[in-house]
N, CA and C atoms as an extended XYZ file, in Angstrom:
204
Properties=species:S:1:pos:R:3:atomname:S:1:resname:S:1:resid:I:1 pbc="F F F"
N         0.818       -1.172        0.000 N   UNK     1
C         0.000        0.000        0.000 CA  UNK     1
C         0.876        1.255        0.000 C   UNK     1
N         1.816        1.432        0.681 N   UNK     2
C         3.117        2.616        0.800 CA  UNK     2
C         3.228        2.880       -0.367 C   UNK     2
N         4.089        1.599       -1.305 N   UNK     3
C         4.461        2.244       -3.087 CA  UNK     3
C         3.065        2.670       -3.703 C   UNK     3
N         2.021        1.830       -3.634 N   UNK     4
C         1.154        2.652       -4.329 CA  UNK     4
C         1.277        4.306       -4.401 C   UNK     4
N         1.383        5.217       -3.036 N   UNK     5
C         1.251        6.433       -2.825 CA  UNK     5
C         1.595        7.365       -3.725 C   UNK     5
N         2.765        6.653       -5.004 N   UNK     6
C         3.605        7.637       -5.660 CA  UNK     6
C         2.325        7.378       -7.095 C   UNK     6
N         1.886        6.321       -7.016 N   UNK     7
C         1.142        6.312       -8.282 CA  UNK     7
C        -0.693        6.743       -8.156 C   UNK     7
N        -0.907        6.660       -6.589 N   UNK     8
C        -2.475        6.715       -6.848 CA  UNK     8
C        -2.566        8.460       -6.491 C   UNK     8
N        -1.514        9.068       -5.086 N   UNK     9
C        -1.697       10.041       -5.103 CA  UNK     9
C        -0.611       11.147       -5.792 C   UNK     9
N         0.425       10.241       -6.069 N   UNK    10
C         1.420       11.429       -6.358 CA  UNK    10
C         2.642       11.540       -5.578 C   UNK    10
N         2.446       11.172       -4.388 N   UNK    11
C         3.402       11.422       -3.613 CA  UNK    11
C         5.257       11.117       -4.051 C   UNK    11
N         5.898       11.632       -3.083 N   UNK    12
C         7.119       12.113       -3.837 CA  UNK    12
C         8.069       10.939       -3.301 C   UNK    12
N         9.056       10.696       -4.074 N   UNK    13
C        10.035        9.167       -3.445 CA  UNK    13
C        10.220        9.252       -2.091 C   UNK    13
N        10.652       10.704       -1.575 N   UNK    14
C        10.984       11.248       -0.180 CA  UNK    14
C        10.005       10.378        1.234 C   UNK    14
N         9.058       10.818        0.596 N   UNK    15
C         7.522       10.284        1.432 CA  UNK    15
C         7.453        9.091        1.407 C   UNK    15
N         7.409        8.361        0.294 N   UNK    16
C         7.105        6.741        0.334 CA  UNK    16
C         8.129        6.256        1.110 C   UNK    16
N         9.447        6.391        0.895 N   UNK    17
C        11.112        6.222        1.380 CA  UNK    17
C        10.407        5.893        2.876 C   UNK    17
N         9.980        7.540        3.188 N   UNK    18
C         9.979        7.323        4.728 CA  UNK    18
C         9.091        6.556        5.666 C   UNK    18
N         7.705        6.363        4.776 N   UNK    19
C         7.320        5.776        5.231 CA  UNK    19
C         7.714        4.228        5.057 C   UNK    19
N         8.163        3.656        4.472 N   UNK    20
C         8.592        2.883        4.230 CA  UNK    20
C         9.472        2.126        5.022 C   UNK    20
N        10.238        3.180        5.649 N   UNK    21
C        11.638        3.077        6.820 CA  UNK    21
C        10.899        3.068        7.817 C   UNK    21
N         9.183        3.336        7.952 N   UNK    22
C         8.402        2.995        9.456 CA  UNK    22
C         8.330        1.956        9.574 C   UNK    22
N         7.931        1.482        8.562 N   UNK    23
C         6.921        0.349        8.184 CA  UNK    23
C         7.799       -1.048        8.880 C   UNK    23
N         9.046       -0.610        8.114 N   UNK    24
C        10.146       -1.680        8.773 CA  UNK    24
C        10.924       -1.888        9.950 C   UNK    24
N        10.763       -0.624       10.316 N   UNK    25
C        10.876       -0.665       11.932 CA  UNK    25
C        10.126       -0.957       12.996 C   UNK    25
N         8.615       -0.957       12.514 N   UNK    26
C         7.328       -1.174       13.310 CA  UNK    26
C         7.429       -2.770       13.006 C   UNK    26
N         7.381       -2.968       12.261 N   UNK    27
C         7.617       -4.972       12.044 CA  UNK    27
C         8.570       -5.547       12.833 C   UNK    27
N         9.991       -5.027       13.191 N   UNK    28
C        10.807       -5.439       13.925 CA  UNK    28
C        10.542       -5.051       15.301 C   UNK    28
N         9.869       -3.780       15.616 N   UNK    29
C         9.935       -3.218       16.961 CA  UNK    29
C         8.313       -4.683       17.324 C   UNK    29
N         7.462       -4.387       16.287 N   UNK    30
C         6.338       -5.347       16.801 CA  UNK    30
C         6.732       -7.117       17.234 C   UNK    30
N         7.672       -7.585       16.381 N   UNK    31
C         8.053       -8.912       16.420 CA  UNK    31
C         9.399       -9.664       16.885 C   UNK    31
N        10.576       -8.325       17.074 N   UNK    32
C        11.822       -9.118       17.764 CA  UNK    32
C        12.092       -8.420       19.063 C   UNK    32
N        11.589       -6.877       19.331 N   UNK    33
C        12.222       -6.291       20.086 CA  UNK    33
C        11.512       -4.860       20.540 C   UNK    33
N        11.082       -5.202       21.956 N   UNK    34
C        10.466       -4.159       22.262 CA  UNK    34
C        10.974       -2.728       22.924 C   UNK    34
N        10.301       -1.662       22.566 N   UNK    35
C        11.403       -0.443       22.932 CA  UNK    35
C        12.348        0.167       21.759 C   UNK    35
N        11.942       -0.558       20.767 N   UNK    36
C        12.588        0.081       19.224 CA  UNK    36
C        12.978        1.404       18.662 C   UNK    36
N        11.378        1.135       19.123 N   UNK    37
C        10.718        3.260       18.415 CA  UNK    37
C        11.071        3.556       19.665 C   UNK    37
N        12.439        5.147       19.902 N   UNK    38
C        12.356        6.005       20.368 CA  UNK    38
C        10.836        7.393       20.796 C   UNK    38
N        10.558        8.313       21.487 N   UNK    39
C         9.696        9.078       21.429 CA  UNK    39
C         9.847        9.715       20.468 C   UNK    39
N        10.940       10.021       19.737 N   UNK    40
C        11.201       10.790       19.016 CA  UNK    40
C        10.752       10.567       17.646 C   UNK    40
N        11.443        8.919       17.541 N   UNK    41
C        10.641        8.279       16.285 CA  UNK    41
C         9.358        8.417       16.153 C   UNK    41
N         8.897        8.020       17.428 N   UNK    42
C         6.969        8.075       17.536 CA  UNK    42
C         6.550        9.344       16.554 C   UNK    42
N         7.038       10.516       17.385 N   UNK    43
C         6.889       11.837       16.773 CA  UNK    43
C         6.926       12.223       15.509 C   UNK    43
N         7.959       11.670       15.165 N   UNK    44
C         8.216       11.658       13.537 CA  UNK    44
C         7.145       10.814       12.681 C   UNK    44
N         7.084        9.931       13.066 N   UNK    45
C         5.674        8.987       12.270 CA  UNK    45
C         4.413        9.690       12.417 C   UNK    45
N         4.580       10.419       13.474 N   UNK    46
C         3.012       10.942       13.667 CA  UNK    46
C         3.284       12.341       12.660 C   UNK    46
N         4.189       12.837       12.803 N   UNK    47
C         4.102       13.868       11.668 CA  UNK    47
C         4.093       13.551       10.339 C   UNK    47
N         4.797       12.574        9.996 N   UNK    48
C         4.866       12.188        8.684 CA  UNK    48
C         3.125       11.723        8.123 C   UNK    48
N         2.701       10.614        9.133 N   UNK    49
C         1.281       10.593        8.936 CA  UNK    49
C         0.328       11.859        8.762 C   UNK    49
N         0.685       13.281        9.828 N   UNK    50
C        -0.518       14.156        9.170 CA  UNK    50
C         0.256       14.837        8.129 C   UNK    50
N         1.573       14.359        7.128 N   UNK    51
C         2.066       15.043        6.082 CA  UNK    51
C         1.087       14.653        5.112 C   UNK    51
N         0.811       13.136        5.342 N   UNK    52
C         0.233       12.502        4.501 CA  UNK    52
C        -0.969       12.577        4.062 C   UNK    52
N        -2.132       12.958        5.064 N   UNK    53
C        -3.307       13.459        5.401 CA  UNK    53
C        -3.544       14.367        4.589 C   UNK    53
N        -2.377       15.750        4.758 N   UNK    54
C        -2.750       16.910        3.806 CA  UNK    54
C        -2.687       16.853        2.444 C   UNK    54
N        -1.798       15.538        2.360 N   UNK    55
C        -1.344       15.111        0.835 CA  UNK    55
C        -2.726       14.667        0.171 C   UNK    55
N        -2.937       13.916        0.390 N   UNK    56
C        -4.275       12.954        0.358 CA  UNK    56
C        -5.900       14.266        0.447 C   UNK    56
N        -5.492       15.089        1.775 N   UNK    57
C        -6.862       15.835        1.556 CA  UNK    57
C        -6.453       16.724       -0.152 C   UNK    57
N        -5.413       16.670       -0.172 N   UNK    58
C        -5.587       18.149       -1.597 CA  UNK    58
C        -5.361       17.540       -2.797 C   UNK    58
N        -5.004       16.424       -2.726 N   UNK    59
C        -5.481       15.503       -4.082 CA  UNK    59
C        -6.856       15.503       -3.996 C   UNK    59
N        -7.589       15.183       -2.997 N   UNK    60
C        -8.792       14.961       -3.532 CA  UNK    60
C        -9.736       16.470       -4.133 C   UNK    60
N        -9.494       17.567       -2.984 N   UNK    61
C        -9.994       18.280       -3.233 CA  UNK    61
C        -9.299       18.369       -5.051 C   UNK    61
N        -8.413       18.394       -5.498 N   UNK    62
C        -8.264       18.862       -6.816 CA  UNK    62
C        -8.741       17.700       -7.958 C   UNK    62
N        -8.279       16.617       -7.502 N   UNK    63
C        -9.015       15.037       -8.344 CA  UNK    63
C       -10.401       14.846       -7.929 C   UNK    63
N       -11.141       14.946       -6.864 N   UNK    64
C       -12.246       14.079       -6.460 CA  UNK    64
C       -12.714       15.522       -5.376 C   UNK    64
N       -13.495       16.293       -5.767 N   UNK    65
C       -14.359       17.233       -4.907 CA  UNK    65
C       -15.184       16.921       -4.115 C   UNK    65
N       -16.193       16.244       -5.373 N   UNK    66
C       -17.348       15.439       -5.267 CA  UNK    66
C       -17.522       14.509       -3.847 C   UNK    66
N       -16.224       14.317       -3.331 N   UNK    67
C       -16.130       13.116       -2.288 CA  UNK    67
C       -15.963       13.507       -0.877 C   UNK    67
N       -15.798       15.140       -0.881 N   UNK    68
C       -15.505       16.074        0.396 CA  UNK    68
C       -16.896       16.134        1.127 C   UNK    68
């Protein structure tokens, strides 16, 4: 679902990259080792997630109005 982002919304290598680098740290922090994610990391995912949000709200508003 991550790579999709560059093709359904646009998003930029930067973005997918990073999320991408969550994705794989949350799999390891979930399954070998707990205490992985720093607070800091937390922080960062949570920002990156409402990067994503705004990404996603202004595609639609410009692709899909109709759906607001």
């Amino acid at each position: 679902m991550i790579q999709s982002l560059a093709h359904t919304i646009g998003a930029d290598a930067k973005l997918v990259a990073q999320f991408d680098a969550f994705r794989k740290k949350r799999n390891v922090a979930g399954y070998e080792r707990v205490g992985a994610v720093s607070e800091k990391e937390a922080r960062e995912a949570a920002g990156l997630a409402q990067r994503l949000r705004t990404c996603v709200e202004h595609w639609i508003r410009a692709t899909r109005p109709d759906l607001l």
